[in-house]
C-alpha positions in Angstrom: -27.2 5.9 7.4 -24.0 3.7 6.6 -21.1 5.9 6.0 -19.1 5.5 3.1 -16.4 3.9 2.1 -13.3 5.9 0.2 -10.2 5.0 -1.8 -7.1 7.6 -1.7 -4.6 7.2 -4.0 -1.2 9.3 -3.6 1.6 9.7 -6.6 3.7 12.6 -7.5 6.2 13.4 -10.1 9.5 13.2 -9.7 10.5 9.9 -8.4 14.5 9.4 -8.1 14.6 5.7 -7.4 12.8 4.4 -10.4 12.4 7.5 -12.5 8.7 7.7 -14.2 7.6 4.8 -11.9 4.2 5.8 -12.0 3.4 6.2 -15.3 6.0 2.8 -16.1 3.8 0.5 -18.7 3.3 -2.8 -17.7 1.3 -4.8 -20.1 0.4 -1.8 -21.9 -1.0 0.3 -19.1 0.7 2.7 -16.7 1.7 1.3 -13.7 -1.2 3.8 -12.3 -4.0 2.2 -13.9 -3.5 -1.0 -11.5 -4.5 0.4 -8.1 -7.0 2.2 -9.8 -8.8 -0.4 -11.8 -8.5 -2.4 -8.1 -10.4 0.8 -6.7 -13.0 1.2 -9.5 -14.1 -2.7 -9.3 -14.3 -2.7 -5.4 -17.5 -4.1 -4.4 -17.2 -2.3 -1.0 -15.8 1.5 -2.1 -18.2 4.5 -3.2 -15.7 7.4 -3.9 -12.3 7.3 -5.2 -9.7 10.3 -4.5 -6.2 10.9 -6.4 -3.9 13.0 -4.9 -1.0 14.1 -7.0 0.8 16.9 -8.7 1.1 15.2 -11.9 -1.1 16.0 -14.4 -1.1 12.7 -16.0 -2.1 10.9 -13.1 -4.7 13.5 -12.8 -6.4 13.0 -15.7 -5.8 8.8 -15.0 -7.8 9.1 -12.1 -10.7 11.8 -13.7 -11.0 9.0 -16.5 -11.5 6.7 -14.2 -14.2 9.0 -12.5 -12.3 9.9 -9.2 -11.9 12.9 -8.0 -8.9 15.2 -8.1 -7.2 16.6 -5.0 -4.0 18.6 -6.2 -0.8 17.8 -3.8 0.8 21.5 -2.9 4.6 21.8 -3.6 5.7 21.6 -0.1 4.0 17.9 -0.3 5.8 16.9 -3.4 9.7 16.9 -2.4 11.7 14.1 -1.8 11.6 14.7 2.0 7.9 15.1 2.6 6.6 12.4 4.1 3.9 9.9 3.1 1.9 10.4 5.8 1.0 13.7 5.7 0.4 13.7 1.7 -2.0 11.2 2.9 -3.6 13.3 5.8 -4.2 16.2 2.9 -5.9 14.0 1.0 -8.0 12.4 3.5 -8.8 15.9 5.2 -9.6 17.1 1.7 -11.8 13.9 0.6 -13.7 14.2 3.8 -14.4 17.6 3.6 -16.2 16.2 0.1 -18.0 13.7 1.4 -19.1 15.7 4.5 -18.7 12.8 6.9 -15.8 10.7 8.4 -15.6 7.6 6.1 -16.0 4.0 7.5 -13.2 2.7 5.9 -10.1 4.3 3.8 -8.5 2.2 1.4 -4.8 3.8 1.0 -3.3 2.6 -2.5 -0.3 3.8 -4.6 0.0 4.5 -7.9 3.4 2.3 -8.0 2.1 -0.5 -6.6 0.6 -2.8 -9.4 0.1 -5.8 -6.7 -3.3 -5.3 -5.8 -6.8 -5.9 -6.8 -10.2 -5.3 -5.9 -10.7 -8.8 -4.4 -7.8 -7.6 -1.8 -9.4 -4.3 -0.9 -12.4 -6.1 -0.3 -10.8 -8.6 1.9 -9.5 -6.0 3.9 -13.2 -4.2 4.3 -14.8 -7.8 4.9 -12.1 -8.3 8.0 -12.9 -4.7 9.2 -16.4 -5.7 9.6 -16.5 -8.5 11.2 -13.3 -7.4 13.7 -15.0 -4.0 15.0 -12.3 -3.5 17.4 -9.3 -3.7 14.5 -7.9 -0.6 13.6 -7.1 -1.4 9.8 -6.5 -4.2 7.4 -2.8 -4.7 5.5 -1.1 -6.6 2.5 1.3 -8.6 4.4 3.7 -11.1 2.2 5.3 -14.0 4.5 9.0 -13.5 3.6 10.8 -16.0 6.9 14.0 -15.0 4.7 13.8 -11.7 5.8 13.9 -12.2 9.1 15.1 -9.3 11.9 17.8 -12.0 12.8 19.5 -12.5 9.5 19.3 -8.0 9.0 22.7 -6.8 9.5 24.5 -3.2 9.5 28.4 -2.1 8.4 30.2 -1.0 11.0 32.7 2.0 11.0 35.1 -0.9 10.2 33.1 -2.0 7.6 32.3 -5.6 9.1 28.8 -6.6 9.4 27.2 -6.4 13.1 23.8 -7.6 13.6 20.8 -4.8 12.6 19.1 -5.8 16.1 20.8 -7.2 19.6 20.9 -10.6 19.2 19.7 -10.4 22.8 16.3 -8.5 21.7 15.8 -12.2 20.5 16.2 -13.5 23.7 19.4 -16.0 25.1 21.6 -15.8 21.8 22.6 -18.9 22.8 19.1 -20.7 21.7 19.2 -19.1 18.5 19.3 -21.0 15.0 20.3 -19.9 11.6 17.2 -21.8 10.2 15.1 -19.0 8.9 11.9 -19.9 10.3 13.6 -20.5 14.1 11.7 -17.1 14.5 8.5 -17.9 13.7 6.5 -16.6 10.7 7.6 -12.9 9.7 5.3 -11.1 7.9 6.2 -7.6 6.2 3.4 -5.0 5.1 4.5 -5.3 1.4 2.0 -1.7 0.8 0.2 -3.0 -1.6 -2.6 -1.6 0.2 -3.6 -0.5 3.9 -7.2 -0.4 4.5 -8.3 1.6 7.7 -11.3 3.2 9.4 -11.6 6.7 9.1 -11.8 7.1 12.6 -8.0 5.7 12.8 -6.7 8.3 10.6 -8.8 11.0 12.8 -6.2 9.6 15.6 -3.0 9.4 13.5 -0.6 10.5 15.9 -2.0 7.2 18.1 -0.7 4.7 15.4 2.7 2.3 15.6 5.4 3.8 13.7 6.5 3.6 11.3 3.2 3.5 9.6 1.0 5.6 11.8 -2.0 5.4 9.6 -2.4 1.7 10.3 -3.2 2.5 13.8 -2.5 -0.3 16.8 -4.5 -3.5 16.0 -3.7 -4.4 12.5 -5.0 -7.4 10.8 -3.1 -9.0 8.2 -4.5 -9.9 4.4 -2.3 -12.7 3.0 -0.7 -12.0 -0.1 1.4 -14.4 -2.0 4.4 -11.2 -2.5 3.6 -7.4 -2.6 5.5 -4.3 -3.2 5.2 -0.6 -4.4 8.1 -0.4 -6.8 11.0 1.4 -5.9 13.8 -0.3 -7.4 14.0 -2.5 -10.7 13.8 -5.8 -9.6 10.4 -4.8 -8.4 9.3 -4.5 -12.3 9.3 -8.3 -13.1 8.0 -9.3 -10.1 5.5 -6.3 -10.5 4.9 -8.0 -13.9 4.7 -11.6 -12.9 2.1 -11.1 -9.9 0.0 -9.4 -12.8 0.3 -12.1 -15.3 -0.5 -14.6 -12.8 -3.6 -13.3 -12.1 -4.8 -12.8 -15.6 -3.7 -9.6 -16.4 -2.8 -9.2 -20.5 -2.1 -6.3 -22.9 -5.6 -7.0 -24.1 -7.9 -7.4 -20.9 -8.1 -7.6 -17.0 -9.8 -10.1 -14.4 -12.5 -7.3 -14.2 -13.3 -7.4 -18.2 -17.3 -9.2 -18.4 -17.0 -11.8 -20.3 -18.4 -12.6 -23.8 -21.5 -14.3 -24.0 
């Protein structure tokens, strides 16, 4: 029997960076309803999990037909980590499903920048790549590169983030920003892994452990979960650009 395929998504109350980030309207819907709309349309996913101690976002995700997996308190601080909100959840949804899932696709409910034809890119690369671990968002940003990263000192000049000689000979290096190669960054728009990768957690690259070792990418244009406000417009723009209104969605049927 194929084993299913399962969507977790994790938001709490509380946020400090962008305060109500969440629930933030964009287009007329809570920032929430993105990644969940994404889940819902998924050709590829047959249950969909919220985990959260917000009881708005609960009754988001019950509307949407997923089911609810309350966060405990010492999961909703500031300092709990992301990962093991996650494990909860997935130990929780398995237990519901009675079976370790094929695939897990890991969403946020601030991050907007995703759809269902991304998750089911990621599932599609999964199958055909048996030996990948999981699936990532990844935005090409050569701007960002660890070359140009740099860190105050206790003087409070700027030294670089990383040796220069982790590079290699500093002397070959270039201030062109794509001397480096491509750089891609898991913008967390989504992760999409095998269940069996999350049953070895503690075996994945940090600082994302959940992605597990062999990690294919999933183009994407720019990705984020918003954390800060710049993130809003670009949250907003990516959405507009793919058809997103105040009055329908790419997934709407349309009128014959």
């Amino acid at each position: 029997m194929k084993k299913p395929a399962i969507a977790i998504i994790l938001g709490r109350k509380g946020s400090k960076g962008v305060p109500g980030k969440n629930t933030l309207r964009l287009l007329g819907r809570p920032a929430m309803h993105y990644p969940m709309l994404a889940a819902k349309n998924s050709r590829h996913l047959d249950y969909g999990f919220v985990s959260t101690d917000d009881p708005e976002i609960a009754d988001a995700g019950k509307a949407f037909g997923f089911r609810i997996i309350e966060r405990p308190p010492e999961l909703c601080t500031d300092t709990a980590l992301f990962e093991d909100a996650l494990i909860h959840g997935y130990e929780n949804a398995r237990t519901f499903i009675g079976v370790t899932p094929a695939y897990v696709a890991i969403l946020m409910c601030n991050a907007v920048t995703v759809d269902a034809n991304l998750i089911d890119q990621a599932i599609d690369s999964l199958e055909a790549n048996p030996e990948a671990d999981s699936a990532v968002t990844v935005s090409l940003l050569n701007m960002y590169s660890p070359l140009r990263a740099r860190k105050l000192n206790s003087s409070g000049y700027l030294d670089p983030f990383v040796p220069f000689e982790t590079f290699g000979d500093p002397a070959t290096l270039s201030c062109d920003r794509d001397s480096q190669g491509d750089v891609y960054f898991a913008d967390m728009s989504h992760s999409v892994t095998r269940g069996n990768t999350l049953e070895h957690i503690r075996e994945g690259l940090l600082p994302q452990r959940w992605m597990g070792k062999k990690i294919l990418p999933v183009p994407h244009p720019f990705g984020c979960d918003i954390d800060a406000g710049w993130q809003i417009a670009a949250s907003l723009s990516w959405l507009e650009e793919r058809g997103f209104t105040a009055n329908s969605t790419p997934y709407d049927a349309p009128v014959a």
